[in-house]
C-alpha positions as CSV (number, residue, x, y, z in Angstrom):
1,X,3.2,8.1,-8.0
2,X,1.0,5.1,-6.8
3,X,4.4,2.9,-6.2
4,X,6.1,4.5,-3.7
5,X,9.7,4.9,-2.3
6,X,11.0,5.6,1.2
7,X,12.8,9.3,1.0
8,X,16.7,9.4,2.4
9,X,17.3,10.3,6.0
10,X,12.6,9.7,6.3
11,X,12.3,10.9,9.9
12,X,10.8,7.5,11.9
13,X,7.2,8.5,12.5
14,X,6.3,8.9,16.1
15,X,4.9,5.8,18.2
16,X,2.0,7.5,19.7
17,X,-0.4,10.0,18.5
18,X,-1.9,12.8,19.9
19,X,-5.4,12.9,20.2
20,X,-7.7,15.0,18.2
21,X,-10.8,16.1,19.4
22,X,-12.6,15.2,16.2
23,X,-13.0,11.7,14.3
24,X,-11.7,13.1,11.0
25,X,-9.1,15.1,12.3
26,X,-8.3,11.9,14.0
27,X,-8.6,9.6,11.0
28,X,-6.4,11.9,8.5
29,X,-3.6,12.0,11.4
30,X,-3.5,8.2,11.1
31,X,-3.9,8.1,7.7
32,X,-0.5,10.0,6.9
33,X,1.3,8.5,9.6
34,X,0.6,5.1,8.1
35,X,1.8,7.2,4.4
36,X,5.1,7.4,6.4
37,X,5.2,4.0,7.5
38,X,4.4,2.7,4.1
39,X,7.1,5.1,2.2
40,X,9.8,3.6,4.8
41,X,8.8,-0.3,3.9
42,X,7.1,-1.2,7.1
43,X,4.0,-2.5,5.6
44,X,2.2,-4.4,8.7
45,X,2.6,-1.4,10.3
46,X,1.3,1.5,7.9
47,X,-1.8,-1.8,8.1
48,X,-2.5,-1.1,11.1
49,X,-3.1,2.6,11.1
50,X,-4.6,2.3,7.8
51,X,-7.0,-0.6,9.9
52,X,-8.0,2.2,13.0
53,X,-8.0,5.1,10.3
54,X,-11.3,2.9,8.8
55,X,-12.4,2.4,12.4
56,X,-12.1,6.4,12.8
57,X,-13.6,6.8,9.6
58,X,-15.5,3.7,7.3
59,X,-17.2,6.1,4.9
60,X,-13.8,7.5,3.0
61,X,-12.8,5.6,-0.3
62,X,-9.2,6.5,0.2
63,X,-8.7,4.7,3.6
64,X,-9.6,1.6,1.7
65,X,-7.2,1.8,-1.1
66,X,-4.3,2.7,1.4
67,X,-5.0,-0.6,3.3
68,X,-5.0,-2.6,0.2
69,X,-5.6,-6.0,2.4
70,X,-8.1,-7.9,0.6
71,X,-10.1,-7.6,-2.7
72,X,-12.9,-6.9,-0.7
73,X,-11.0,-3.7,0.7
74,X,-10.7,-2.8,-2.8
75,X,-14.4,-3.4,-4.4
76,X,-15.7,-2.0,-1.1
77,X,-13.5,1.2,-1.9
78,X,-15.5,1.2,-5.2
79,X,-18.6,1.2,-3.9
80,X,-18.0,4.4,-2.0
81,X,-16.1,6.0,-5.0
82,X,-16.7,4.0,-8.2
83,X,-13.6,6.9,-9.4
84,X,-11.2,5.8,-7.4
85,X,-8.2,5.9,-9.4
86,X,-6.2,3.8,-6.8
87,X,-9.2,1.8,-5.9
88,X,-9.1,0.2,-9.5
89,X,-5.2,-0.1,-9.4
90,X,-4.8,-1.8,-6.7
91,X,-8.4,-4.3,-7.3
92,X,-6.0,-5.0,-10.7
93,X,-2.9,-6.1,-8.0
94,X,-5.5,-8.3,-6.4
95,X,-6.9,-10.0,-9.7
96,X,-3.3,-11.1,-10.9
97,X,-2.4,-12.2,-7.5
98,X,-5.7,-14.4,-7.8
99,X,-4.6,-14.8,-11.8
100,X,-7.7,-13.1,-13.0
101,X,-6.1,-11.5,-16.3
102,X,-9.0,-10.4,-17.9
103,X,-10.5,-8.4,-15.1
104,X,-7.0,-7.4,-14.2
105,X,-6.8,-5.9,-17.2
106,X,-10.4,-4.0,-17.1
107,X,-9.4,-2.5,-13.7
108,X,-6.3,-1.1,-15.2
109,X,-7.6,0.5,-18.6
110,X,-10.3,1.9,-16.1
111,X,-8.3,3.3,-13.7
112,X,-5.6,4.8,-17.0
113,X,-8.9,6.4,-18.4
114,X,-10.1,7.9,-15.1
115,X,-6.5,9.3,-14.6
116,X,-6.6,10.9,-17.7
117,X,-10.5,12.3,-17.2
118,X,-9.1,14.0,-13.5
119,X,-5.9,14.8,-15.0
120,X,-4.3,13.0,-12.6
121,X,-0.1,12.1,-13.4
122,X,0.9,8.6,-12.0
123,X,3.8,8.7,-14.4
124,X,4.2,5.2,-16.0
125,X,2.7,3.3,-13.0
126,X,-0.3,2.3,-14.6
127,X,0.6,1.6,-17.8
128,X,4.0,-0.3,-16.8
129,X,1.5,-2.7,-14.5
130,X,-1.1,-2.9,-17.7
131,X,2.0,-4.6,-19.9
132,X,2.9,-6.7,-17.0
133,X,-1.1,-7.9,-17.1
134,X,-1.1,-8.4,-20.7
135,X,2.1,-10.1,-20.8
136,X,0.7,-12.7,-17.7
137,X,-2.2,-13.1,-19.9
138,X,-0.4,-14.3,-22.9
139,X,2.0,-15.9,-21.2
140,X,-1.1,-18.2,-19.4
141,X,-2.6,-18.6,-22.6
142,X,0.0,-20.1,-24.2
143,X,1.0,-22.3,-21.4
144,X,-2.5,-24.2,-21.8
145,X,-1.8,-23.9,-25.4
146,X,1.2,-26.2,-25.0
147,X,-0.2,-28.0,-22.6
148,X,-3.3,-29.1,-24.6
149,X,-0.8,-29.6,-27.6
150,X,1.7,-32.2,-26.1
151,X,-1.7,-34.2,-24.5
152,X,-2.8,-34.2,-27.9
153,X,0.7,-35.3,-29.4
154,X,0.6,-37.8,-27.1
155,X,-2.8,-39.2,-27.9
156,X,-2.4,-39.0,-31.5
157,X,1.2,-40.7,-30.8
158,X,-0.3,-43.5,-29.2
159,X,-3.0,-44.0,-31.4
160,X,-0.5,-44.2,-34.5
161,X,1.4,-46.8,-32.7
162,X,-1.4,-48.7,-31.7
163,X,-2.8,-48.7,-35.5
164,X,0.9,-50.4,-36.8
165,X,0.9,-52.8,-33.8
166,X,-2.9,-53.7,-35.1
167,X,-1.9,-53.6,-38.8
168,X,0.8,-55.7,-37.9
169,X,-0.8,-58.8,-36.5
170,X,-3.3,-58.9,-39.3
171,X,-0.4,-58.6,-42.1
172,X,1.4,-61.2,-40.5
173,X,-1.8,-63.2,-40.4
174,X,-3.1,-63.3,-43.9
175,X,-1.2,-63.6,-47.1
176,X,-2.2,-60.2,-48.7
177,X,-2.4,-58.6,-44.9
178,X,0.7,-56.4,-46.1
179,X,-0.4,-54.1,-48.9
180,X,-3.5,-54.1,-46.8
181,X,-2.2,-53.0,-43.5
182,X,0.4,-50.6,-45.3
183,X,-2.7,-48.9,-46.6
184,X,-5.0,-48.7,-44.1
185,X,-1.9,-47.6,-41.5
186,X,-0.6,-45.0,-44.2
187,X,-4.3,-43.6,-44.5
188,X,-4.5,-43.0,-40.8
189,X,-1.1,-41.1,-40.8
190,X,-2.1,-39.2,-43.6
191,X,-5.4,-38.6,-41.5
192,X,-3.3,-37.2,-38.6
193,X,-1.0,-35.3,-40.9
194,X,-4.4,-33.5,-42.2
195,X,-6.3,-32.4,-38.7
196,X,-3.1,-32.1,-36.7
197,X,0.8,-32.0,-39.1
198,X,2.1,-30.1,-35.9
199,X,1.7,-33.1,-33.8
200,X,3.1,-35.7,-35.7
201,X,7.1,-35.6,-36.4
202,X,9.0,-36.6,-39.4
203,X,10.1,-39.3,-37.3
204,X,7.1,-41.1,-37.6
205,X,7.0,-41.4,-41.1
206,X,8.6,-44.6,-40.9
207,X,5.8,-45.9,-39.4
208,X,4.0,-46.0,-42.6
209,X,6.5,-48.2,-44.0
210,X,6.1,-51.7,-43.2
């Protein structure tokens, strides 16, 4: 699974290591004793040997994804092993922290198609995030489709009032102003009603009615 649980009665790893003669020996003990530290919760920690298992070892696309610190970590990952099944899942983590949706997205149908290719079972993992990226996405969307609609209520709100308040003076100045300004104010609501009838309420029908 690529979300992971600390294991009842997890045996604390140790504090030091013992040395290897080789760098890859070296690197591969760090990397599963930062594994244990990250199935136990202590995240800064299972960092940090993740950070000296690079050190040991910068040329390995898996010590990248463990680390998972930066998007850089990630896309460097992907450089080394554009396949990276993890690589891509966790660049996706990055993108929706940064609210990148759409390239979210594309990281997470590439790394569910790569899965299947290797054969590779991460359970739901993957596509439980890709919902949760889709669902961000809409949910964004919509928000600035609200957002653009009540600025434009607004506007079109203002713009009918502004019309009557107009309309009004020149009625009140001339002796046929009324049918006049009744017209040209009811041709403008209608006008509104046509390019935008969800912005205007029925409330504001009286506003044709002078």
């Amino acid at each position: 699974m690529i979300g992971k649980q600390c294991a009842a009665g997890a045996a604390e790893p140790p504090e030091k290591m013992a040395s290897s003669p080789e760098k890859s020996s070296t690197a591969q003990e760090l990397k599963e004793q930062g594994n244990q530290l990250f199935l136990c919760r202590k995240y800064q920690e299972a960092a940090t040997c993740y950070s000296k298992t690079i050190n040991r070892n910068p040329s390995v696309a898996v010590y990248y994804t463990n680390r998972t610190l930066s998007l850089a970590d990630c896309k460097h990952a992907l450089e080394l092993d554009p396949h990276s099944v993890k690589a891509h899942f966790f660049l996706c983590q990055c993108h929706l922290e940064l609210e990148n949706y759409n390239e979210a997205i594309g990281n997470l149908q590439r790394a569910y198609n790569l899965a299947k290719e290797q054969r590779l079972n991460f359970g739901d993992d993957i596509p439980s995030a890709l919902r949760v990226a889709k669902k961000k996405r809409w949910n964004s969307i919509e928000e600035k489709r609200i957002n653009q609609e009540n600025k434009l209520h607004a506007y079109l709100t203002k713009l009918i009032l502004a019309e009557k308040e107009r309309f009004l003076k020149f009625r009140n100045s001339s002796s046929d102003g009324s049918f006049l300004a009744r017209t040209k104010l009811t041709n403008v609501y209608l006008s509104v009603c046509l390019y935008a009838p969800q912005c205007v309420p029925p409330s504001k029908l009286c506003l044709c009615v002078i």
